[in-house]
N, C-alpha and C positions, 0 to 999 in steps of 0.2 A: 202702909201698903204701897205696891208698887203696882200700875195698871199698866194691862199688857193685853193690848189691841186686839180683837178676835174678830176684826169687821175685814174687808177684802181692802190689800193695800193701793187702791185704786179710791177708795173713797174717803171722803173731808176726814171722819173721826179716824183713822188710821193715822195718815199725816199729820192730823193734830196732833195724837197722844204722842206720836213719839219726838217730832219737835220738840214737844215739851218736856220730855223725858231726858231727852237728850241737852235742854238748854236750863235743866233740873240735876245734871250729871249722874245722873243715873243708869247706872248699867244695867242696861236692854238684855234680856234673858227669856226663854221661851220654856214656860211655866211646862212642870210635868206632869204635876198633879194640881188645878184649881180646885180648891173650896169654894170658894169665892166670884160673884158675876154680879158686875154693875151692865144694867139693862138701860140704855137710853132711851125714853122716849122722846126726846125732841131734838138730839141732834148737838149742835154747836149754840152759844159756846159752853154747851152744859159738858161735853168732853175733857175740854181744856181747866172747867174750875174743878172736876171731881180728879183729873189726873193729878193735879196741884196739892190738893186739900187729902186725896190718899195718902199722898206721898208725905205730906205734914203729921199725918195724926199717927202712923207706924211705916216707916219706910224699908220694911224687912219682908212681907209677905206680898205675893204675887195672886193679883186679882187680875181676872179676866176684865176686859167693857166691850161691849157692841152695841152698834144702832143697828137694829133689825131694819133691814131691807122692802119688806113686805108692807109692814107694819106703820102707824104714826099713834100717838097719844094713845088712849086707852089700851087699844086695840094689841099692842105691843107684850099683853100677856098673853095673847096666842100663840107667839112665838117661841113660848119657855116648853111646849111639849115636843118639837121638834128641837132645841136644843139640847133636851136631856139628854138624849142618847149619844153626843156627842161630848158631852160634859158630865161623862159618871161619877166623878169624886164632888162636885159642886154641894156643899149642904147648906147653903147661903146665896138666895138670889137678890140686888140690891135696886129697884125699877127708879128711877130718879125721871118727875112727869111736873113741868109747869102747870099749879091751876089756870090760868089764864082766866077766863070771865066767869068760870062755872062756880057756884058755892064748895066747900069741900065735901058739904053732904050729897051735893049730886055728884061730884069726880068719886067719890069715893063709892058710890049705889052704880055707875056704870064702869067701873074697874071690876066689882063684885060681878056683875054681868058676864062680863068676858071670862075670866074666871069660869061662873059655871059652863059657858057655851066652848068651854076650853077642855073639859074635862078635867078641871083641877076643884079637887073637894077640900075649901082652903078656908078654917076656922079662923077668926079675928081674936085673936089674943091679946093686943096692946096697941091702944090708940092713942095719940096725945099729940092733937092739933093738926102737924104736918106730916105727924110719923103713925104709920099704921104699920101695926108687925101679924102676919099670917103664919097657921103651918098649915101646911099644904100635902096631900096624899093625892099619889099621881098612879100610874100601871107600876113603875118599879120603884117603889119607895115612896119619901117622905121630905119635903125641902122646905127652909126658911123662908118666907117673902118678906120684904119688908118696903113697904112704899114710901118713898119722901117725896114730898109736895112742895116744889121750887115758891117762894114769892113770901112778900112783907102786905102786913094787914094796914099798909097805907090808902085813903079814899085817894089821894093826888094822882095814882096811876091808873091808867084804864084796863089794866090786865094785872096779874099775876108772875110773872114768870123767873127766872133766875136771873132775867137782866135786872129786876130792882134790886138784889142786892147787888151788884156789879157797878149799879148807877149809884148807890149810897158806897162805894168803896172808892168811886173815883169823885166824888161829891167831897169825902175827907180829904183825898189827895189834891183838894185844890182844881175841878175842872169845875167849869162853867156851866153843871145838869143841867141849871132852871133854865138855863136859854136853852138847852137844845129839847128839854122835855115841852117847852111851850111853843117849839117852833115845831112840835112834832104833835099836837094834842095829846100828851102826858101818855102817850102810848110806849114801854118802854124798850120794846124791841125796837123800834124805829128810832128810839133815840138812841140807845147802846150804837146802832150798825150808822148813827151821824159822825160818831166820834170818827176821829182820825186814826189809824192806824197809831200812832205814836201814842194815843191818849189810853187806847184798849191793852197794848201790854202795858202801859206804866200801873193800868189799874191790876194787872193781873200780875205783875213785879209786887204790888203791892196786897194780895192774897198769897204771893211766895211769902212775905213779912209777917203778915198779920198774927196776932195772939189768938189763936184760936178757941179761950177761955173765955176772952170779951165776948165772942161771939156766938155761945152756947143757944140763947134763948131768940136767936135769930137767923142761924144758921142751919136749919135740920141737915146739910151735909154731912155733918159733923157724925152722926146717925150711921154714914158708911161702914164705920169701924166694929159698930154696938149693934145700938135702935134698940128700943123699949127692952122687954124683958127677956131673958137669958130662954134660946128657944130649947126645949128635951130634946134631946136623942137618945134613942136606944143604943 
């Protein structure tokens, strides 16, 4: 898949995605018809690893991504009723949400909240671990949701988020995590954003590499392309 920025070009996930598209060689194209929408809720650098990891698992179809403006964490499926109407071919939405300290039974009971206070009547059809798949019936139709849940079921971190995988990818590549996670109390956003500039692309040079088979049972990104069971359409 190839993502293709839907956020206002004035803002970080714009200039990320296409940086990366662009230092990904990939030719920049303005989708005519999306199926397809990665929903962020937390911004950077969840932009930069799903533009990557799209482009890795099928690099032919054009997927929309936006970070909602309004919006932060949960609350970011409010968003999908005002973007319908602007996104009519979409039948696949893809919300990618750091756990961060919450269990996943509570992320997962106040996502379902928002949801209903959204006016989306959205059945749970496939669950497993970090990947929830929904179908959803809105005013004009019927859409896919599928939620992946960024983070590694490690005690050492004090959060969740898609920087531990980030920190175990540049942990392989030879940086020095444990000093910068203890100098930061294993907190892993604030240790990912200690790295140097030099240390964070070499880790994400090395997400352009990686065998994305190894990384099945630890990567629910991987989910972008799929996620759990095959949804109906009429």
């Amino acid at each position: 898949m190839i993502c293709y920025p839907l956020s206002r070009p004035d803002t970080t996930t714009y200039r990320n995605v296409m940086k990366w598209l662009r230092r990904l060689k990939v030719p920049i194209r303005a989708p005519t018809e999306l199926t397809k929408l990665v929903l962020l809720a937390n911004g950077s650098p969840d932009d930069i690893v799903v533009t990557i990891l799209a482009h890795k698992l099928d690099g032919r179809e054009v997927v929309g991504i936006v970070k909602p403006e309004r919006y932060l964490r949960e609350s970011v499926i409010r968003e999908l009723l005002s973007l319908i109407p602007h996104i009519p071919f979409v039948k696949r939405v893809v919300v990618v949400i750091d756990q961060e300290r919450k269990r996943l039974e509570e992320l997962r009971k106040d996502i379902e909240e928002h949801m209903r206070s959204s006016r989306l009547s959205c059945k749970l059809i496939s669950s497993k671990h970090r990947i929830w798949v929904y179908e959803c019936q809105h005013i004009q139709g019927s859409i896919g949701l599928i939620v992946i849940v960024n983070g590694l079921n490690y005690h050492r971190y004090s959060q969740h988020t898609i920087e531990d995988h980030l920190l175990e990818v540049a942990k392989a590549l030879g940086v020095d995590v444990d000093r910068h996670l203890r100098q930061h109390n294993y907190n892993p956003k604030a240790t990912w954003r200690s790295l140097t500039k030099r240390e964070r692309d070499k880790v994400f040079h090395g997400v352009c590499r990686v065998d994305l088979s190894k990384l099945q049972g630890r990567r629910p990104l991987t989910a972008v392309n799929g996620g759990g069971r095959r949804l109906n359409r009429s």
